[in-house]
PyMOL commands that place a pseudoatom at each C-alpha (Angstrom):
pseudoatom trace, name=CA, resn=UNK, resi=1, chain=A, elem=C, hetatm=0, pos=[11.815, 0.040, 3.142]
pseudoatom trace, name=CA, resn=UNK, resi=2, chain=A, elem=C, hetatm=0, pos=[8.297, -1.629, 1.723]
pseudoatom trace, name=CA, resn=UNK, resi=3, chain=A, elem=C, hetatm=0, pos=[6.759, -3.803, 4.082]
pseudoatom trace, name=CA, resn=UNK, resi=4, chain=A, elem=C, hetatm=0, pos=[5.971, -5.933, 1.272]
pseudoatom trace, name=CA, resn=UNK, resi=5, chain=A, elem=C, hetatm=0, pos=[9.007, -8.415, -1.099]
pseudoatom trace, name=CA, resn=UNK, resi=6, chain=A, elem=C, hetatm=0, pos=[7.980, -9.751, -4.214]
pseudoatom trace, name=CA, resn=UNK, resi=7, chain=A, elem=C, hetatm=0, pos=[8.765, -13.478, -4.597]
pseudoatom trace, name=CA, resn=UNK, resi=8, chain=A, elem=C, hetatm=0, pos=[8.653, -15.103, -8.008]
pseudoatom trace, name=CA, resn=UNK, resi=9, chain=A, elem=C, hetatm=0, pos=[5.467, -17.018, -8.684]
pseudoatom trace, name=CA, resn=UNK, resi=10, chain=A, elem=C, hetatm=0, pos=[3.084, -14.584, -6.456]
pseudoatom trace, name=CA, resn=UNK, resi=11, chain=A, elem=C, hetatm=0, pos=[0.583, -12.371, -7.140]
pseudoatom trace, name=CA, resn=UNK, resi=12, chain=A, elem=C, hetatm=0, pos=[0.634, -8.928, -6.212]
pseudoatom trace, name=CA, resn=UNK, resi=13, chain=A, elem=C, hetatm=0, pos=[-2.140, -6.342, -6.252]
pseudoatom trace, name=CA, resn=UNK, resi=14, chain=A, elem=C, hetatm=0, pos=[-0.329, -3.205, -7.488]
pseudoatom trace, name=CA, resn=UNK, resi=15, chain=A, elem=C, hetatm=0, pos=[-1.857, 0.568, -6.916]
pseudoatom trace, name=CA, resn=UNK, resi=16, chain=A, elem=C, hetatm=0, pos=[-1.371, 4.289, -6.887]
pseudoatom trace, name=CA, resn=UNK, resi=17, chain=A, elem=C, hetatm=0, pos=[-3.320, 7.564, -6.677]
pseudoatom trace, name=CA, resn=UNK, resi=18, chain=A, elem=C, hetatm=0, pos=[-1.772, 11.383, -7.424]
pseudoatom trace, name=CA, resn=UNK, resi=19, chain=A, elem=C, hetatm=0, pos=[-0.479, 13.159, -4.801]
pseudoatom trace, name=CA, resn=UNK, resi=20, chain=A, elem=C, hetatm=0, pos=[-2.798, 15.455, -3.145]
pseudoatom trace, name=CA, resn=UNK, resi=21, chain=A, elem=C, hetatm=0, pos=[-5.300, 12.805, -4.498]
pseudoatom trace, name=CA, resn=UNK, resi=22, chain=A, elem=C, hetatm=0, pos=[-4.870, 14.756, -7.237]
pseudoatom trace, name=CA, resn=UNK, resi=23, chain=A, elem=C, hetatm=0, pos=[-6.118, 13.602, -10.761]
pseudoatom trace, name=CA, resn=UNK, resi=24, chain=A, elem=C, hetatm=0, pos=[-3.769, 12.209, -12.674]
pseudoatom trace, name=CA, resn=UNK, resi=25, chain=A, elem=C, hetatm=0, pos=[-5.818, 11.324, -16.149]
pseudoatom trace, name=CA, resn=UNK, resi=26, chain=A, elem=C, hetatm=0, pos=[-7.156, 14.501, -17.086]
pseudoatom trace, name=CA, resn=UNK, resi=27, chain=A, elem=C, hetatm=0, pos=[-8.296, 13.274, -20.428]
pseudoatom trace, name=CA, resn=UNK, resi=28, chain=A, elem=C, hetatm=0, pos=[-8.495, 10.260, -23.013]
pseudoatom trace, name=CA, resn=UNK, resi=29, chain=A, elem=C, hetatm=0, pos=[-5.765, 10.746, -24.115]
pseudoatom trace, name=CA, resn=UNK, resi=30, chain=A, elem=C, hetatm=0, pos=[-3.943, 10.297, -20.772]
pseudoatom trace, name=CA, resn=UNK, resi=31, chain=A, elem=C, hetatm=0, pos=[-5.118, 7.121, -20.267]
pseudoatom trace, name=CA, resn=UNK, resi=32, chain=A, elem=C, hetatm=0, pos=[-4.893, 6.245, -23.724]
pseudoatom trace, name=CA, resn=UNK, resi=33, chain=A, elem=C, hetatm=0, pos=[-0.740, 6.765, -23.174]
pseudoatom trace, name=CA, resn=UNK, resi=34, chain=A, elem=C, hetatm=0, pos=[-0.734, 5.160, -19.867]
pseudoatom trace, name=CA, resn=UNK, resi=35, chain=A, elem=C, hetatm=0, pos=[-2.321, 2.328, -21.832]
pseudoatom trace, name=CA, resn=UNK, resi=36, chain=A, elem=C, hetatm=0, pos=[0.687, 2.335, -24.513]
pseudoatom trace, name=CA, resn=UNK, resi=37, chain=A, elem=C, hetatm=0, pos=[2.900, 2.715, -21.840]
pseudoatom trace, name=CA, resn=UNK, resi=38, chain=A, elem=C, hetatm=0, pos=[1.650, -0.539, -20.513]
pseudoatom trace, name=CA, resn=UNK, resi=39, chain=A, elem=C, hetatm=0, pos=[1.949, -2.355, -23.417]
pseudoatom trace, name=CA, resn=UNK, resi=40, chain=A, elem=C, hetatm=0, pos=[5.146, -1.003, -24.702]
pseudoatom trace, name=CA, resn=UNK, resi=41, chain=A, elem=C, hetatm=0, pos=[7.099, -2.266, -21.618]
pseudoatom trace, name=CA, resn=UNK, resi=42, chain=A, elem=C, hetatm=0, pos=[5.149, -5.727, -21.711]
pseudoatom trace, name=CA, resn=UNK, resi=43, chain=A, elem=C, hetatm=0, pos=[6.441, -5.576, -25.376]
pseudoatom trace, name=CA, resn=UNK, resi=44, chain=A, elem=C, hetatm=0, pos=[9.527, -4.262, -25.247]
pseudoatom trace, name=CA, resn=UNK, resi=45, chain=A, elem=C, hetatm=0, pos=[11.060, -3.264, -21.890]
pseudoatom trace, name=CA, resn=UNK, resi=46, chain=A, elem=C, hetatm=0, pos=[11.194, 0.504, -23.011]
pseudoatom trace, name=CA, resn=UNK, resi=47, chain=A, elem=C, hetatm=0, pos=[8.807, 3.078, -21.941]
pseudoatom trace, name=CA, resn=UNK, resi=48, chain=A, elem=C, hetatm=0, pos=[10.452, 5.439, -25.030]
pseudoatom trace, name=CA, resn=UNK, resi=49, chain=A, elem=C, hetatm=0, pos=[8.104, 6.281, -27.720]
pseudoatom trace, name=CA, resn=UNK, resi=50, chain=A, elem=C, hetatm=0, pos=[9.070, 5.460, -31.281]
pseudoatom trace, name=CA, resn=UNK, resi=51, chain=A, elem=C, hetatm=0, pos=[10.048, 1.955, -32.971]
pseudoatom trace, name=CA, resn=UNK, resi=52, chain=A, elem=C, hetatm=0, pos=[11.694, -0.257, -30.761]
pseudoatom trace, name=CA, resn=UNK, resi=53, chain=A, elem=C, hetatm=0, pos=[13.490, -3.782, -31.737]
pseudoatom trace, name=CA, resn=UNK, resi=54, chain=A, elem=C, hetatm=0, pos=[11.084, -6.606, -30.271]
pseudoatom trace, name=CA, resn=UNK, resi=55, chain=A, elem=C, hetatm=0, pos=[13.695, -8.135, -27.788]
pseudoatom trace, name=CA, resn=UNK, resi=56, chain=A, elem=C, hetatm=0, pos=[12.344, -11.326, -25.739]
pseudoatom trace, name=CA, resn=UNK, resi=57, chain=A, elem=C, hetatm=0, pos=[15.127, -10.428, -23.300]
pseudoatom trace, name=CA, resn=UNK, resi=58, chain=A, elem=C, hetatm=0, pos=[14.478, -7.164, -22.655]
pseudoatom trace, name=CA, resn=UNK, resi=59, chain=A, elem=C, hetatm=0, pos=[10.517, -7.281, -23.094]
pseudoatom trace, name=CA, resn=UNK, resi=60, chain=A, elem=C, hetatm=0, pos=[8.968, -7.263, -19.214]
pseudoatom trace, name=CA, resn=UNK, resi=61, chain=A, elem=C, hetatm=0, pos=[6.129, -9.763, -19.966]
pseudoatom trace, name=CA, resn=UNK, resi=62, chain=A, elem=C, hetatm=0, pos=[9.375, -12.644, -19.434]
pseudoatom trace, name=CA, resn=UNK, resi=63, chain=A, elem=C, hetatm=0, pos=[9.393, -10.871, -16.495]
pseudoatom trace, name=CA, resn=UNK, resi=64, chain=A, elem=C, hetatm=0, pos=[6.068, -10.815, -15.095]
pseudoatom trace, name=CA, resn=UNK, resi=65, chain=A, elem=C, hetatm=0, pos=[2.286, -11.909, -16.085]
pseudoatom trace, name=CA, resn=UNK, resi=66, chain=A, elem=C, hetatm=0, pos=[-0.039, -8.817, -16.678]
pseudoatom trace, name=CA, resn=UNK, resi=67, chain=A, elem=C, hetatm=0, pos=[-3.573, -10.453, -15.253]
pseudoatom trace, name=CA, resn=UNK, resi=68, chain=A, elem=C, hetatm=0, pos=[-6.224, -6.998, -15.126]
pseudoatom trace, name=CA, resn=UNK, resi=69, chain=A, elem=C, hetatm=0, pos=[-5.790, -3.397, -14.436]
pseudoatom trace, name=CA, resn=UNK, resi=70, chain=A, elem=C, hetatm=0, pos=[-8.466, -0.708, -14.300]
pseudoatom trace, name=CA, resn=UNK, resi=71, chain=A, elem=C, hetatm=0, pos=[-7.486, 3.073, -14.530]
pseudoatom trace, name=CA, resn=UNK, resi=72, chain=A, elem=C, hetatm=0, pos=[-9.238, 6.095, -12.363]
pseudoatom trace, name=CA, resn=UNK, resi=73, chain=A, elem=C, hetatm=0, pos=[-9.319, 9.866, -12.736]
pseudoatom trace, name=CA, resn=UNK, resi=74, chain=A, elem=C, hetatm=0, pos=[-7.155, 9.870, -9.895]
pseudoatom trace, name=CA, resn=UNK, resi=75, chain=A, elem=C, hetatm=0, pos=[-5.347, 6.242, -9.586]
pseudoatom trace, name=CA, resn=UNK, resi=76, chain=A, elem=C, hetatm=0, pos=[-5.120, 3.269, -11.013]
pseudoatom trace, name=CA, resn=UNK, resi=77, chain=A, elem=C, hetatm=0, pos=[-5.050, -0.797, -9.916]
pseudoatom trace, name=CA, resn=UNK, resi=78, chain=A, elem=C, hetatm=0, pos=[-2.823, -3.344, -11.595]
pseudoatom trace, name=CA, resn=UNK, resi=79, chain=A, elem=C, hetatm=0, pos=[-3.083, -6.992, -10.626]
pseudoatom trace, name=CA, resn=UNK, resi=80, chain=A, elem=C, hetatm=0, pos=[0.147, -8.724, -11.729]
pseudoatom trace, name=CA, resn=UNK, resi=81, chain=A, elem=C, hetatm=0, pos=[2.383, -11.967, -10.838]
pseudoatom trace, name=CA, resn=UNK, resi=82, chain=A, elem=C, hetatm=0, pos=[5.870, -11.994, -10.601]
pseudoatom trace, name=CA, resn=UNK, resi=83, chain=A, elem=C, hetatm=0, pos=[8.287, -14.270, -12.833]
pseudoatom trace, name=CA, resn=UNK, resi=84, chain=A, elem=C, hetatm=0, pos=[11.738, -13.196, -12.481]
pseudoatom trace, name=CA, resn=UNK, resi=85, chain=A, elem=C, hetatm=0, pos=[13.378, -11.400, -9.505]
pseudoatom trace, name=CA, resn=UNK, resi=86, chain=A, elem=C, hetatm=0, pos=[12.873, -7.887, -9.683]
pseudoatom trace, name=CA, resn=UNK, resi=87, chain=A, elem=C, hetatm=0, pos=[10.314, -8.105, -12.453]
pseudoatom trace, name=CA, resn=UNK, resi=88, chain=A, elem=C, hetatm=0, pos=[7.889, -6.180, -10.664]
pseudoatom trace, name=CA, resn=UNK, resi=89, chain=A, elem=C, hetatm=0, pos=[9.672, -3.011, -9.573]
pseudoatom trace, name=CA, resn=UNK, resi=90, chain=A, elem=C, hetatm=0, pos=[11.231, -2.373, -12.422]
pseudoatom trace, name=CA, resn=UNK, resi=91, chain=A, elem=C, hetatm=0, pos=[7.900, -2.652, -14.217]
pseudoatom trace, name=CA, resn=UNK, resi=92, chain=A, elem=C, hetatm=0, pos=[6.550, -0.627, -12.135]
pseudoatom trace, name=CA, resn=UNK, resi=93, chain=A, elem=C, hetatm=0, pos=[9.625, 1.880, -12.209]
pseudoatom trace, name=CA, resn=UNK, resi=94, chain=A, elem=C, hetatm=0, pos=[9.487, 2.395, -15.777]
pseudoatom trace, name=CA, resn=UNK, resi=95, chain=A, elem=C, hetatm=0, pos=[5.889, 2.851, -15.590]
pseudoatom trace, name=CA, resn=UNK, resi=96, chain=A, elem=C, hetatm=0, pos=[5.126, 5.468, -13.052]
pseudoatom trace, name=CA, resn=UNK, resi=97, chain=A, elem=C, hetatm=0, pos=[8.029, 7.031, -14.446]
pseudoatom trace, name=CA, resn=UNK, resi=98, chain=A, elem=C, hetatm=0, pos=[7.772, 7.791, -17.878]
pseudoatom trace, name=CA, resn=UNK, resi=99, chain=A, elem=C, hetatm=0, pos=[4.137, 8.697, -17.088]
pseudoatom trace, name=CA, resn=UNK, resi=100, chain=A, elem=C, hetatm=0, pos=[5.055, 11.174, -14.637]
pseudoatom trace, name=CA, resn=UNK, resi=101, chain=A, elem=C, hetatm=0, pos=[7.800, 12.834, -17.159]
pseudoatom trace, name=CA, resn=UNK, resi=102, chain=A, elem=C, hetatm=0, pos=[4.832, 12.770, -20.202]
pseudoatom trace, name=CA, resn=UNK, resi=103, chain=A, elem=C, hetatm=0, pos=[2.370, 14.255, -17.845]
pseudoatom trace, name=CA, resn=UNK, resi=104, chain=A, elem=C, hetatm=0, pos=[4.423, 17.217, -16.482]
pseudoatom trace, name=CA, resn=UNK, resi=105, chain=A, elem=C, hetatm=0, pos=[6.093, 17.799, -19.640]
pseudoatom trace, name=CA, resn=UNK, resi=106, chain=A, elem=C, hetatm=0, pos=[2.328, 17.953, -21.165]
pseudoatom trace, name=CA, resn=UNK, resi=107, chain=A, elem=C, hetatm=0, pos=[1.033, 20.217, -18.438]
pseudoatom trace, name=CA, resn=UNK, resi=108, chain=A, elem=C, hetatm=0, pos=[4.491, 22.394, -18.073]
pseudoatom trace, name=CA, resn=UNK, resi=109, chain=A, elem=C, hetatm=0, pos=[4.702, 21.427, -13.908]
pseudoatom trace, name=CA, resn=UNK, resi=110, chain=A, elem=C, hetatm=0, pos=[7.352, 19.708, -12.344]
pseudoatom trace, name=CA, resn=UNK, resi=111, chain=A, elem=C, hetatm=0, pos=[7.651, 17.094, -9.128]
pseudoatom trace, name=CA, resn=UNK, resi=112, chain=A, elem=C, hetatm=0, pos=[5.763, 14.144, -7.865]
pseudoatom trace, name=CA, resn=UNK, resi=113, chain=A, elem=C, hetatm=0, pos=[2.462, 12.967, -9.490]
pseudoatom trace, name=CA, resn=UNK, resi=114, chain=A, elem=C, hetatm=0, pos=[1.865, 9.680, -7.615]
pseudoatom trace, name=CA, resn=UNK, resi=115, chain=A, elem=C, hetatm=0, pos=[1.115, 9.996, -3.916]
pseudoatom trace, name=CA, resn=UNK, resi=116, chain=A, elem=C, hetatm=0, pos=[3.786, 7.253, -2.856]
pseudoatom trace, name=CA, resn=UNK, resi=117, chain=A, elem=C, hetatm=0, pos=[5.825, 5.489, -4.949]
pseudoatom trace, name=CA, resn=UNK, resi=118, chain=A, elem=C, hetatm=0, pos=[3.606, 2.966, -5.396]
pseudoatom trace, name=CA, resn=UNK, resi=119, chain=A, elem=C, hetatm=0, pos=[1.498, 0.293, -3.019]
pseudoatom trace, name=CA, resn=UNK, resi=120, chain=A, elem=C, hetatm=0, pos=[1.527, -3.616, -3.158]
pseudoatom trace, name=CA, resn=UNK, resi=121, chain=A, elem=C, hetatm=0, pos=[-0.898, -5.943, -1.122]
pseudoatom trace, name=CA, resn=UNK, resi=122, chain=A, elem=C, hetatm=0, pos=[0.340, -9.626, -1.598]
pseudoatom trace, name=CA, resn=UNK, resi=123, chain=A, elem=C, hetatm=0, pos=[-2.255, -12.330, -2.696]
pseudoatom trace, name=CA, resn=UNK, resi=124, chain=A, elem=C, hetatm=0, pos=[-1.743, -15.471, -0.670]
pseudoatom trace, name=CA, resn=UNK, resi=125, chain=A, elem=C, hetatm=0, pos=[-5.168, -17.426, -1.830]
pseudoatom trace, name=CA, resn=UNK, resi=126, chain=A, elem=C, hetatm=0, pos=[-6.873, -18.435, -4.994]
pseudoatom trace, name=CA, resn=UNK, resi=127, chain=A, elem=C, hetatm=0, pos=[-10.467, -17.188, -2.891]
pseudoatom trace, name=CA, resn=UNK, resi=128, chain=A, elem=C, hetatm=0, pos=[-8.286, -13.536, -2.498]
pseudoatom trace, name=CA, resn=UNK, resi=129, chain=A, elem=C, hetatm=0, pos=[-6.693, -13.626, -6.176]
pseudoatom trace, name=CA, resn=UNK, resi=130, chain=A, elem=C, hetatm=0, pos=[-10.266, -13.840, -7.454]
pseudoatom trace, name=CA, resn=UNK, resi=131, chain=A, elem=C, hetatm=0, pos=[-11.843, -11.252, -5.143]
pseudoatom trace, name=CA, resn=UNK, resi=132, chain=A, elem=C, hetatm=0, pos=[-9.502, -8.446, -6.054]
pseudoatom trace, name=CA, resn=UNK, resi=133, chain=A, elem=C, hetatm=0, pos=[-9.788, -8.957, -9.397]
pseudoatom trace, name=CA, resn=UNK, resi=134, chain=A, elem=C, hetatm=0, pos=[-13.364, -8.449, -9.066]
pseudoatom trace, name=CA, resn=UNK, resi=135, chain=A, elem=C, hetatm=0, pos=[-12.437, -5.234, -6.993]
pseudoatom trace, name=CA, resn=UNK, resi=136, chain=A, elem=C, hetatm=0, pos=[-10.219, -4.254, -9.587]
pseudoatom trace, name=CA, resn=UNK, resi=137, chain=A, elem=C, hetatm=0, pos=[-13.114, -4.327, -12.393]
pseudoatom trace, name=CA, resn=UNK, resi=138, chain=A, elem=C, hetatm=0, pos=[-15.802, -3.151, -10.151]
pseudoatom trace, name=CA, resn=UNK, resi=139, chain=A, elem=C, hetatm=0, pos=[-14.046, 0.464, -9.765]
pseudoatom trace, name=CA, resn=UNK, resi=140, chain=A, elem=C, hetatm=0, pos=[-15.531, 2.284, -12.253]
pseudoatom trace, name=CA, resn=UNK, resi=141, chain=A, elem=C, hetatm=0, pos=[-19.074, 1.259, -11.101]
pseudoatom trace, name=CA, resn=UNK, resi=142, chain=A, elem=C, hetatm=0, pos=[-17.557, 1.897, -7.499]
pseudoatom trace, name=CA, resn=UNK, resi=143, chain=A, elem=C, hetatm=0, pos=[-16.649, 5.406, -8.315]
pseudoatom trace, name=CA, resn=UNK, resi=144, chain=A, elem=C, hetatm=0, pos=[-19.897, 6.479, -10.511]
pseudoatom trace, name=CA, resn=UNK, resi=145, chain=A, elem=C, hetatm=0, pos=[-17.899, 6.666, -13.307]
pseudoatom trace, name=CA, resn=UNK, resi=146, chain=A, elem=C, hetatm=0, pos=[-19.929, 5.127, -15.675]
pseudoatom trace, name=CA, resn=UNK, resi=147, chain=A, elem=C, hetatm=0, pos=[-23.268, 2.151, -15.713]
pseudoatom trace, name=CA, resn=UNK, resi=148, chain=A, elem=C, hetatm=0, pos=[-21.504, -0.144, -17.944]
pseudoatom trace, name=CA, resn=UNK, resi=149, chain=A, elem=C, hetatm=0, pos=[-18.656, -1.634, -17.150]
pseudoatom trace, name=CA, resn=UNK, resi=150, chain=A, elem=C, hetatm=0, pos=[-18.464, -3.194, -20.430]
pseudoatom trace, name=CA, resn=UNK, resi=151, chain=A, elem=C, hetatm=0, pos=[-18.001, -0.221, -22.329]
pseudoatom trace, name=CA, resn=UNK, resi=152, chain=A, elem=C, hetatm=0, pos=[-15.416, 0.843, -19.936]
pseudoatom trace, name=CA, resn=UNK, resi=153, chain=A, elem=C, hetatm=0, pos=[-12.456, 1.417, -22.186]
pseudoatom trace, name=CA, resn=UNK, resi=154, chain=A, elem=C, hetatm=0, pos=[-9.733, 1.877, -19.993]
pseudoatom trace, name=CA, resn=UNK, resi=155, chain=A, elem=C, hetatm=0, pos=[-10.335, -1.389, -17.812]
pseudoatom trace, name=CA, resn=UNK, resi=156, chain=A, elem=C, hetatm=0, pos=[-9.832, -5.329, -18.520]
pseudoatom trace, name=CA, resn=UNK, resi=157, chain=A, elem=C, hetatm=0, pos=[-12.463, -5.920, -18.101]
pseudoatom trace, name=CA, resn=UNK, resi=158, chain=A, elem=C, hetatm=0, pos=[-14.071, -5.531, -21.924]
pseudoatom trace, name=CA, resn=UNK, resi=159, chain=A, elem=C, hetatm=0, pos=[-10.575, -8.270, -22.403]
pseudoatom trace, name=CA, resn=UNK, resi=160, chain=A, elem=C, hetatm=0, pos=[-12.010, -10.343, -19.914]
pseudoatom trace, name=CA, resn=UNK, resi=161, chain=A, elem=C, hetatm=0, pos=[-15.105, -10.736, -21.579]
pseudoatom trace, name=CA, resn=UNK, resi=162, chain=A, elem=C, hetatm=0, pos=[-14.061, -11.246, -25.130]
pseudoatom trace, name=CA, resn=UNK, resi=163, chain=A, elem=C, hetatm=0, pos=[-14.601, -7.912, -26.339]
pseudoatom trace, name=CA, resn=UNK, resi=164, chain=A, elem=C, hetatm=0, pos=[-10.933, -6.464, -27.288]
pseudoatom trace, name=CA, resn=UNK, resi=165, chain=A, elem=C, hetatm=0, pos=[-9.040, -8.613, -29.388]
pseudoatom trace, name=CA, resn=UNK, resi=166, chain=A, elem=C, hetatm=0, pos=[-5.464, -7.257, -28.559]
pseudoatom trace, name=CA, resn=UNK, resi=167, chain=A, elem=C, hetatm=0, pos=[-5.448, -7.352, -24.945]
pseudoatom trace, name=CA, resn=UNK, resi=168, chain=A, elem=C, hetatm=0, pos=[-2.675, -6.448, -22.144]
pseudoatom trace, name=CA, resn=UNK, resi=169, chain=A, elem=C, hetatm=0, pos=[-3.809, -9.203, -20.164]
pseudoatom trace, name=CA, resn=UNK, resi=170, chain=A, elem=C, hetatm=0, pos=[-2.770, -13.247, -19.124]
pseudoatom trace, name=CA, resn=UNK, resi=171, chain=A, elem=C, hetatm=0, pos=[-6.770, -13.463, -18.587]
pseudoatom trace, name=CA, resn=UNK, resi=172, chain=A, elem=C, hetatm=0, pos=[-6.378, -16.794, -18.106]
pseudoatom trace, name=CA, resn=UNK, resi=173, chain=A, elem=C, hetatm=0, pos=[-4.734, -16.929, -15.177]
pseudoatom trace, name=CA, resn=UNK, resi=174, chain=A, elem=C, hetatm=0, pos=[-8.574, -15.809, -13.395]
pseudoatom trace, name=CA, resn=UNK, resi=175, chain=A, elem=C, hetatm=0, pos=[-10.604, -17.228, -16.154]
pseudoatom trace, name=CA, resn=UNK, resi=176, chain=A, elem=C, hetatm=0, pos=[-9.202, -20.884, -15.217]
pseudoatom trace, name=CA, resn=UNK, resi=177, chain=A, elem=C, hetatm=0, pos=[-11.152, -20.913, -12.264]
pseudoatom trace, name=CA, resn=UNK, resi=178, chain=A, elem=C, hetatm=0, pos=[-14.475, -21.065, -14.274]
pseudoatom trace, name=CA, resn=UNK, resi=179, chain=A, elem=C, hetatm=0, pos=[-14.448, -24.178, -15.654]
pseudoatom trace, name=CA, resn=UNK, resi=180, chain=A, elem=C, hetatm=0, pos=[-18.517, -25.143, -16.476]
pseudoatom trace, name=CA, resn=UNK, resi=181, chain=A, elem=C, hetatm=0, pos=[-20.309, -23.731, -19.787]
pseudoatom trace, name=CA, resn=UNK, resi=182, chain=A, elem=C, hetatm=0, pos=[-18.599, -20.518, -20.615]
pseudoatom trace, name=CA, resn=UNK, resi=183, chain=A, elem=C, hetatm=0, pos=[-15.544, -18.889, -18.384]
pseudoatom trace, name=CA, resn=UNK, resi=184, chain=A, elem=C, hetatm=0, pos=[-16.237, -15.434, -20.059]
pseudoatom trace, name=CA, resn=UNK, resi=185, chain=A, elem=C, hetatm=0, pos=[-19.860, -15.121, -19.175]
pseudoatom trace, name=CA, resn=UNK, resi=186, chain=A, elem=C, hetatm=0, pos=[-19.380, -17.211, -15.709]
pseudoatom trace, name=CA, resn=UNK, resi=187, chain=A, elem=C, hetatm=0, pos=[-16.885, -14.637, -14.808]
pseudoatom trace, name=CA, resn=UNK, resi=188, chain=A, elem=C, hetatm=0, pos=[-19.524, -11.510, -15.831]
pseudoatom trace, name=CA, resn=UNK, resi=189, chain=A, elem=C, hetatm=0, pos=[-21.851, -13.261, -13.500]
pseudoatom trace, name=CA, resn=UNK, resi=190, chain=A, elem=C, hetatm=0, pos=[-19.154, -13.780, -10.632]
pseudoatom trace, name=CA, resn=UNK, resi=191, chain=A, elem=C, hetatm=0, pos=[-18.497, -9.872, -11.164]
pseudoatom trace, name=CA, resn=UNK, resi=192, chain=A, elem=C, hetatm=0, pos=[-22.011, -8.088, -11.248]
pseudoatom trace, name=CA, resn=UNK, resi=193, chain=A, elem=C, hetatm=0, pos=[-23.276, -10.183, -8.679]
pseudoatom trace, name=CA, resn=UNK, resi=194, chain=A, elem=C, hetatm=0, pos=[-21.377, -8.162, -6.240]
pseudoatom trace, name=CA, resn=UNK, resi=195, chain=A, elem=C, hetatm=0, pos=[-22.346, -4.543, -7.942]
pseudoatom trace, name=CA, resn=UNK, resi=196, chain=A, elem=C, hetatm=0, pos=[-25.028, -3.854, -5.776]
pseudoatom trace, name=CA, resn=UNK, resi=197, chain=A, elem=C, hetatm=0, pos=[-22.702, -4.505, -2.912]
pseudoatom trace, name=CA, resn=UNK, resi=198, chain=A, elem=C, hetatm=0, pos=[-19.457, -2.749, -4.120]
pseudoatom trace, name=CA, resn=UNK, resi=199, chain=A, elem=C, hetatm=0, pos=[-21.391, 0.289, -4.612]
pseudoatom trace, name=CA, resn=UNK, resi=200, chain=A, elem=C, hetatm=0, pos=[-22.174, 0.352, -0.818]
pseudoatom trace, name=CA, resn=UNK, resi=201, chain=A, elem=C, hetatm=0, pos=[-18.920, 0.075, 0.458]
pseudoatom trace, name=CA, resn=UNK, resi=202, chain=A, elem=C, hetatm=0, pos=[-16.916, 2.505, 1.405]
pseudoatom trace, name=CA, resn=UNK, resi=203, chain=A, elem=C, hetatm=0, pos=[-13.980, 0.435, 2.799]
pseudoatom trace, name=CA, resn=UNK, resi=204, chain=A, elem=C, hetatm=0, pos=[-11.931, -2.966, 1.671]
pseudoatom trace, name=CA, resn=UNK, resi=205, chain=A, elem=C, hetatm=0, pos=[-10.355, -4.322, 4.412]
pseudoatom trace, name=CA, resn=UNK, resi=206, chain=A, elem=C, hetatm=0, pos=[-6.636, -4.217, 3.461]
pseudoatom trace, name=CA, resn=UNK, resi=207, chain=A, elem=C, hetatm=0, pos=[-7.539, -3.159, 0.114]
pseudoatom trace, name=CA, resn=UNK, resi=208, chain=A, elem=C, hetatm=0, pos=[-7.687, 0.645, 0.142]
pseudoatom trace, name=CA, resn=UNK, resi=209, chain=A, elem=C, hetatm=0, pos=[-4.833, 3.403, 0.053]
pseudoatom trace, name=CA, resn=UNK, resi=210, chain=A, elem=C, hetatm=0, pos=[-6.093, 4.554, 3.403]
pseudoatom trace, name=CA, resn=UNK, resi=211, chain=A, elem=C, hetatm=0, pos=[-4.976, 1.581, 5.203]
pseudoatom trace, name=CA, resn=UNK, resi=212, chain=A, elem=C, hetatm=0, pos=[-1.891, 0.484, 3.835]
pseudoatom trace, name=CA, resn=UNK, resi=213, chain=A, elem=C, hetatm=0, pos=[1.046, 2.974, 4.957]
pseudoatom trace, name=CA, resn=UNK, resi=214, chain=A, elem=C, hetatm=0, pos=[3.400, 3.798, 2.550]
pseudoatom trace, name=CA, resn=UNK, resi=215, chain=A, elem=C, hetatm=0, pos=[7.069, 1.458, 3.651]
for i in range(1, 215): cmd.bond("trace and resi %d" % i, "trace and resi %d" % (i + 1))
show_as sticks, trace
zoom trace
């Protein structure tokens, strides 16, 4: 049973890594789809490629508020808050699942691709909500995967900062805590002021896969 149950109106940070620590984008195009996958459910409530009827029933983003994600060769962060019972896992259902059945189908293997079936750290504090945001957007810098987090493509961070017009993400939710001159660029400050710092750390207390045991 998870340790952690998702009450409507909280904030949860979401995350998975392959099994084996296995990687589970092995190119653009994998994230691209995990991407569409994303925004199909948000959309729609189907994972199912092809034309789908918009139904505001059925469409997850009722459901739940998608606030930033970032996506890793070998696992990926989600920052979300619930908004109807159950919201979350079946989000999150549909999503590791329909990537899972694209990715084996693509690479002719069968089985598990995510390690568990997925972990959740609950955010109880606005100081906390902001912090793993930043966390969230600092991976790629974290994991010398690129200088620029900017041109990061498979991040919100470009969203957060005004860059991509049709985003994923309820930015506002973190953007409403900068309040003087400009949120965007008060927010790219609040970020790379810690990327010096991210870089030398190893650990996140209660943050990483390592310490949270799968329930």
């Amino acid at each position: 049973m998870r340790s952690v149950r998702f009450a409507s109106g909280e904030f949860y940070h979401l995350f998975n890594r392959g099994v084996d620590k296995r990687k589970i984008f092995l190119r653009r195009s994998h994230y691209k789809r995990f991407v569409e996958t994303i925004r199909r459910l948000l959309q729609t409530g189907s994972a199912t490629p092809g034309p789908i009827p918009l139904d505001k029933k059925k469409a997850l983003k009722s459901k739940l508020n998608f606030t930033c994600y970032c996506l890793m060769p070998n696992h990926y962060h989600v920052l979300v808050r619930q908004l109807d019972e159950n919201g979350i896992t079946e989000f999150m259902h549909k999503l590791n699942t329909s990537y899972t059945k694209y990715f084996n189908f693509a690479h002719k293997r069968t089985g598990r691709l995510f390690e568990y079936t997925f972990q959740a750290v609950h955010i109880k504090t606005d100081e906390q909500l902001l912090h793993v945001s930043r966390y969230i957007h600092l991976n790629p810098i974290v994991g010398n995967i690129t200088r620029s987090l900017r041109g990061y493509s498979f991040s919100s961070y470009p969203e957060y900062l005004g860059l991509v017009r049709d985003g994923l993400c309820r930015s506002e939710e973190i953007l409403g805590f900068f309040r003087e001159g400009s949120a965007k660029k008060a927010y790219q400050r609040f970020v790379m002021d810690q990327a010096d710092y991210a870089k030398r750390l190893h650990e996140i207390e209660k943050l990483t896969f390592d310490e949270i045991k799968p329930g």
